[in-house]
C-alpha positions as CSV (number, residue, x, y, z in Angstrom):
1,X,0.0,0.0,0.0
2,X,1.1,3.5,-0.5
3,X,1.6,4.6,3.4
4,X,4.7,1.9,3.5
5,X,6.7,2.7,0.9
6,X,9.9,4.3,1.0
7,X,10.6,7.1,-0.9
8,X,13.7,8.3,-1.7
9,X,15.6,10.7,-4.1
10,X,16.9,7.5,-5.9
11,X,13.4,7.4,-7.6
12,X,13.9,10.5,-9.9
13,X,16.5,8.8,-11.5
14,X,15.6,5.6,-12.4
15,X,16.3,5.8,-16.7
16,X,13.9,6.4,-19.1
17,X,10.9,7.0,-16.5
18,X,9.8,10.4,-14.4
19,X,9.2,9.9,-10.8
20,X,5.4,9.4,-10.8
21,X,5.8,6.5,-13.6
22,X,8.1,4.8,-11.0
23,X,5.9,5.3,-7.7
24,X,3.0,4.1,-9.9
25,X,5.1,1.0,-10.2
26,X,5.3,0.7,-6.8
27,X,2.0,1.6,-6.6
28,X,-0.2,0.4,-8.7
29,X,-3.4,2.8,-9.5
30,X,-5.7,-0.6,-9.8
31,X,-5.4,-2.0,-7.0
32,X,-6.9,1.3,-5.4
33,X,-10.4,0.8,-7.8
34,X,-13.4,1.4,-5.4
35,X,-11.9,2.9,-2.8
36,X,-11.8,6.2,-1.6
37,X,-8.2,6.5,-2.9
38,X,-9.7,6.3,-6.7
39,X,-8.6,8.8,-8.7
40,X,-5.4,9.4,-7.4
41,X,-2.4,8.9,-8.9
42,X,0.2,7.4,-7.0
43,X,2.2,11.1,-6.1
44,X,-1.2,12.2,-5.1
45,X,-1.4,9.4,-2.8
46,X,1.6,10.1,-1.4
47,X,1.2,14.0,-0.6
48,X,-2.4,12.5,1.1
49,X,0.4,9.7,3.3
50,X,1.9,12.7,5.0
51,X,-0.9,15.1,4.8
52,X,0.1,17.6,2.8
53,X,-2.4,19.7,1.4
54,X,-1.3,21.9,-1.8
55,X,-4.9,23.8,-2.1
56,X,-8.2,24.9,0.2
57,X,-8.7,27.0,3.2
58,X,-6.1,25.0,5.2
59,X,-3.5,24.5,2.5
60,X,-0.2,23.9,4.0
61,X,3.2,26.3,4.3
62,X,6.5,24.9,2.0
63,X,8.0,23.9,4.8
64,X,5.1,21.0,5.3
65,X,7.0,18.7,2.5
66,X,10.4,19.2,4.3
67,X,8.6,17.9,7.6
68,X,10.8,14.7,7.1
69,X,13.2,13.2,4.9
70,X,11.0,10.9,2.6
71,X,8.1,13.8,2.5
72,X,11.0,16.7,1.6
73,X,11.8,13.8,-1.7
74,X,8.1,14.9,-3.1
75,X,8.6,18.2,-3.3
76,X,10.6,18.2,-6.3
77,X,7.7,16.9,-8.6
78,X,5.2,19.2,-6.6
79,X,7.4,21.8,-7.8
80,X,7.7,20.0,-11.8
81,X,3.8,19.1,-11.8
82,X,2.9,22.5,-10.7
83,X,5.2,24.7,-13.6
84,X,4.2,22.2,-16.2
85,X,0.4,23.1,-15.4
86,X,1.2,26.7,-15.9
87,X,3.1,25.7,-19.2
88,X,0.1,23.6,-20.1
89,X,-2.6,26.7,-19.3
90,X,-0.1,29.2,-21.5
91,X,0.2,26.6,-24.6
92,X,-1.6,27.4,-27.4
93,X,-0.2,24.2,-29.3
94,X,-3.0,21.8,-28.2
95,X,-4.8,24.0,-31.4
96,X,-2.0,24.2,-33.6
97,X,-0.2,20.9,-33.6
98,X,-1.5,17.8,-35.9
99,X,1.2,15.7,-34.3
100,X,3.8,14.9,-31.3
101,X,6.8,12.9,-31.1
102,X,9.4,12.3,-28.8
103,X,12.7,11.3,-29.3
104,X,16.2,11.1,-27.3
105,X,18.2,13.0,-29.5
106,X,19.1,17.2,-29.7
107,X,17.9,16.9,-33.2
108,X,14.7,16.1,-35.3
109,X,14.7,15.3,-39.1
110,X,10.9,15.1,-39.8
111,X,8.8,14.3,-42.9
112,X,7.8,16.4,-45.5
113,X,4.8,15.4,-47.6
114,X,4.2,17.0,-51.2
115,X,1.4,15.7,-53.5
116,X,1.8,15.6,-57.0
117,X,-0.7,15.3,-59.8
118,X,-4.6,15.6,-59.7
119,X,-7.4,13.7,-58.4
120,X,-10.0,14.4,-59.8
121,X,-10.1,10.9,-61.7
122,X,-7.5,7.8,-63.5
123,X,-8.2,6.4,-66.4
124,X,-7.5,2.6,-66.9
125,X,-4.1,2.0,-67.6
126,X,-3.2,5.6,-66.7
127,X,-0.4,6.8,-63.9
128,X,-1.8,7.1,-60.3
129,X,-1.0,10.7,-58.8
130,X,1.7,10.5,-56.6
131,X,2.2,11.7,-53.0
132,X,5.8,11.5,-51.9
133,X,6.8,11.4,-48.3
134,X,10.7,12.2,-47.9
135,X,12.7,12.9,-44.5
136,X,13.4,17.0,-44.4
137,X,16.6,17.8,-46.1
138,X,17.8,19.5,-43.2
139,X,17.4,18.6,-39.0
140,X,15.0,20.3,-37.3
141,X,17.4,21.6,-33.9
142,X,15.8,21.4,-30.6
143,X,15.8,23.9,-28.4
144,X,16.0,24.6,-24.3
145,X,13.5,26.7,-22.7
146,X,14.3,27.3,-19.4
147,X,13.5,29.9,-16.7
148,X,15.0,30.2,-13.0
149,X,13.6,31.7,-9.9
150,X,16.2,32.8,-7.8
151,X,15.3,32.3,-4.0
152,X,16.2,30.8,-0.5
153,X,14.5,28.5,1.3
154,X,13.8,31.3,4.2
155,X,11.6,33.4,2.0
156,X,9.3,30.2,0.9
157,X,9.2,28.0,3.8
158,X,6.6,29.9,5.7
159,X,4.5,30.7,2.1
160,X,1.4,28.7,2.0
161,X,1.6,26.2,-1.3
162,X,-1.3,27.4,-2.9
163,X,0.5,31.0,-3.2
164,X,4.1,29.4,-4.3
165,X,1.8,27.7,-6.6
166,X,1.3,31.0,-8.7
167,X,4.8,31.6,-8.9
168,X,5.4,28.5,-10.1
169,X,2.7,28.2,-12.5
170,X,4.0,31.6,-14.1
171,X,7.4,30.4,-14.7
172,X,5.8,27.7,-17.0
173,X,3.5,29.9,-18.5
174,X,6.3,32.5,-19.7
175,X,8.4,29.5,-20.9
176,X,5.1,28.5,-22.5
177,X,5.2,31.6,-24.3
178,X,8.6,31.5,-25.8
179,X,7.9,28.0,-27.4
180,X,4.5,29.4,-28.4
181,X,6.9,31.8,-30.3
182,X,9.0,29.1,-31.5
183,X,6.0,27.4,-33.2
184,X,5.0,30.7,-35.0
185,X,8.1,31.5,-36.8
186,X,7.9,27.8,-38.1
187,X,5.1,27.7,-39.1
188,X,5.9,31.2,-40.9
189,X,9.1,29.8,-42.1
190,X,9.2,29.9,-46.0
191,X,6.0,31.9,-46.1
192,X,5.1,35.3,-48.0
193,X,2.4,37.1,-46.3
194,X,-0.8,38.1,-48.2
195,X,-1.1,41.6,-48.5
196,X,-4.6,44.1,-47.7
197,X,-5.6,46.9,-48.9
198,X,-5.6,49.1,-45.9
199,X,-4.5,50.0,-42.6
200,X,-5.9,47.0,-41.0
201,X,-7.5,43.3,-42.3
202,X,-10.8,43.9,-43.2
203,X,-13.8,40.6,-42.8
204,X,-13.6,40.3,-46.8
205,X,-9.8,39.4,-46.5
206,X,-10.4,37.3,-43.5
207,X,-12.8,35.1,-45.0
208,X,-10.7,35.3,-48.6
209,X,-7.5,34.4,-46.6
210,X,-10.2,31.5,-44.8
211,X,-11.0,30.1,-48.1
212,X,-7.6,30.6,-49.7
213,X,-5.6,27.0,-49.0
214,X,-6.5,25.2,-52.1
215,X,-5.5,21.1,-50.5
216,X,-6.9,21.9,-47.2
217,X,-9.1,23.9,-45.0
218,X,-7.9,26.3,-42.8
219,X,-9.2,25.5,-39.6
220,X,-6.9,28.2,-37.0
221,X,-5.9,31.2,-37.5
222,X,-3.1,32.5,-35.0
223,X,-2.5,36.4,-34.8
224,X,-1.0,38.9,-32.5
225,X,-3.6,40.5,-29.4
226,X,-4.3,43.7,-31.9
227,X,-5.5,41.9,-34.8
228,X,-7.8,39.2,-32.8
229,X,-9.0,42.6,-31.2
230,X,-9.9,44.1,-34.5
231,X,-11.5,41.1,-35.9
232,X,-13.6,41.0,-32.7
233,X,-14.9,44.2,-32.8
234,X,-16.1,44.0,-37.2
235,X,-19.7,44.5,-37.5
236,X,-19.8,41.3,-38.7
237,X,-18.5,39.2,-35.6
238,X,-20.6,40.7,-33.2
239,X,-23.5,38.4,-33.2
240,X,-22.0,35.7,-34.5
241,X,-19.0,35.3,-31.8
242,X,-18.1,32.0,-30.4
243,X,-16.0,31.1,-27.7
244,X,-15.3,27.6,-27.8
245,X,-14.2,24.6,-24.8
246,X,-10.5,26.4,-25.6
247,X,-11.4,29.9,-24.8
248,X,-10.7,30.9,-28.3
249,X,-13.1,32.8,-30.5
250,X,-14.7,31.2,-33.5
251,X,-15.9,33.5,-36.7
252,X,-19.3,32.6,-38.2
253,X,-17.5,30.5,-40.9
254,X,-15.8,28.2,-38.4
255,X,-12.1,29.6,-38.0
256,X,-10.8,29.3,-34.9
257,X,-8.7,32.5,-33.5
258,X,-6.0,32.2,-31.2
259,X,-4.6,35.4,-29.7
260,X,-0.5,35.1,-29.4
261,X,0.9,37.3,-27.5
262,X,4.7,37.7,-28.3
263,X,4.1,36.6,-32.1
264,X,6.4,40.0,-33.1
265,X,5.2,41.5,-36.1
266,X,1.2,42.3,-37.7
267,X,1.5,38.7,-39.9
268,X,-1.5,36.2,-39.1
269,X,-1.0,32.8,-39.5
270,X,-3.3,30.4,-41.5
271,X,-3.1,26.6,-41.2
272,X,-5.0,22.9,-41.2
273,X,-4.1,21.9,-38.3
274,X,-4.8,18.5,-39.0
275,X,-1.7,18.5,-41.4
276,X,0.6,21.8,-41.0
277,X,2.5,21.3,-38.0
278,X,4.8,18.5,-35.8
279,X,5.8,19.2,-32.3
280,X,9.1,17.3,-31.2
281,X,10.2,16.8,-27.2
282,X,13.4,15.9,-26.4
283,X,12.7,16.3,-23.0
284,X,9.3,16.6,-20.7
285,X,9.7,19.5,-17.7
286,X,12.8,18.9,-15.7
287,X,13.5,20.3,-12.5
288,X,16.7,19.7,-10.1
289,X,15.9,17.7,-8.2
290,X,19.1,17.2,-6.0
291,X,18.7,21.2,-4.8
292,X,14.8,21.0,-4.4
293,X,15.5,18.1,-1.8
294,X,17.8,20.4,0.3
295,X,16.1,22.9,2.3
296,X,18.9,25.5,1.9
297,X,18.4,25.7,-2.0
298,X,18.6,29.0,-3.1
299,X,17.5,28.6,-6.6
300,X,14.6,27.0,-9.0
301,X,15.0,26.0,-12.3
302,X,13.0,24.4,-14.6
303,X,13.9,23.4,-18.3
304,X,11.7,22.0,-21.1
305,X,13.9,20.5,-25.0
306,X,11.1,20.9,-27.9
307,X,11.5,21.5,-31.5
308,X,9.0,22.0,-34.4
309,X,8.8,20.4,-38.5
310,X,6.3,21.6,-40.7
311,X,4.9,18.8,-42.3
312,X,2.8,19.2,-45.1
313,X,3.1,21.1,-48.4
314,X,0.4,24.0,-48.9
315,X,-1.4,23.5,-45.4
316,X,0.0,27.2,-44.0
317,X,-0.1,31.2,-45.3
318,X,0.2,34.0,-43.8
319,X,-1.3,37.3,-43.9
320,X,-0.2,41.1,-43.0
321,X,-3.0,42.5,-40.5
322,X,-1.6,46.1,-40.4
């Protein structure tokens, strides 16, 4: 049962498997089916072992998890779990991204996919159309977002968790937006960006830009705060506004419009996301664990490894919004 294992720091490195996917080994989530323990994972049942409490009206200070030693060895995937929620809340990939791999190298060659030929129809005996699907002729480079709060353990310890936990959660979100970033200039990679007729995208253009991918539908648009707020505010939208499960705004025609914060110029961003873009993870959130554990650590840093491959032919534009 959960309340006699031993936990110890010896867990995090275990190859090839985070911390929870090893406690779960120890702890099987089944064998907890019909209890009151169901729907716990297996750190979840350890923070409820030595009654920690991470939320509520009597959430507990920092200096709960360091009550002992095997506790103090949770606190570095409270602190992992807790930024890769705020990373998870900033991401505007689950919209974007048509697929996710994950490798064990600092480099990514994806797949490119080009269609050739018609089909509209093959006579007998004629040649079928031809889609070829060829590794990129380049590698796709990985990069490390990372972020560090710089600290000592005597200005946390006496912070209740559920306040830490905002500090924490923003650290992920603004590495969340740099790779948000990253995703947008590849998907703009390669791309020349429609022009408008006047000082700002007019609801014409948008649905002309909507309408304009000739293999695919363009099911997202991503664009900077400004333009999102000028396409909110046409004549048109008003009535016909959206918001769907995402918190994103849909237009009457069934584009989705995600607001990018840091995207750094007026280009909008067109795409299927069923086909246009591959995210790659070379790594999932990683956290130090070995300072976390001591309670005189006077740092917290948090790194994630991701890269991006656009992988289909014609499935992106762009357009200038200003």
């Amino acid at each position: 049962m959960y309340d006699n294992i031993t936990i110890e720091k010896g867990l995090y490195s275990v190859s090839g498997k985070t911390f929870t996917q090893v406690l779960s080994e120890l702890d099987p989530d089944e064998i907890y089916t019909g209890t009151d323990l169901e729907g716990l994972d297996a750190f979840e049942r350890q923070l409820k072992r030595f009654d920690i409490k991470v939320k509520g009206a009597d959430c507990d200070r920092v200096e709960k998890f360091f009550a002992n030693t095997q506790s103090a060895v949770l606190f570095p995937e409270y602190v992992r779990r807790t930024i890769k929620q705020g990373l998870d809340e900033a991401s505007i990939l689950p919209g974007v991204v048509a697929a996710t791999t994950y490798t064990d190298s600092i480099d990514y060659r994806g797949l490119t996919v080009e269609a050739e030929g018609t089909v509209s129809g093959v006579a007998q005996g004629g040649t079928i159309p031809v889609t070829n699907v060829r590794l990129a002729s380049t590698a796709s480079a990985l990069t490390k977002f990372a972020r560090r709060i710089s600290c000592s353990y005597e200005s946390i310890r006496k912070q209740r968790l559920e306040a830490f936990a905002v500090i924490l959660k923003n650290m992920g979100a603004e590495i969340s937006r740099a790779i948000n970033k990253a995703a947008c200039n590849a998907l703009k990679a390669g791309e020349t960006a429609t022009e408008i007729t006047g000082s700002s995208i007019t609801y014409a253009e948008l649905a002309s830009f909507w309408a304009s991918l000739e293999n695919h539908d363009m099911t997202t648009v991503i664009a900077p705060p400004a333009a999102i707020a000028q396409i909110v505010a046409m004549d048109q939208m008003k009535c016909c506004t959206a918001v769907n499960a995402d918190g994103n705004i849909t237009t009457p025609f069934g584009l989705t419009l995600i607001k990018c914060g840091n995207m750094g110029e007026n280009i909008a961003i067109g795409l299927d996301r069923t086909s246009a873009l591959e995210m790659v993870y070379g790594t999932d959130v990683i956290v130090d664990f070995d300072k976390l554990i001591s309670t005189q650590c006077d740092e917290i840093s948090a790194s994630i490894m991701v890269g991006f491959s656009k992988l289909t032919e014609g499935a992106v534009k762009t357009i200038k919004t200003a």
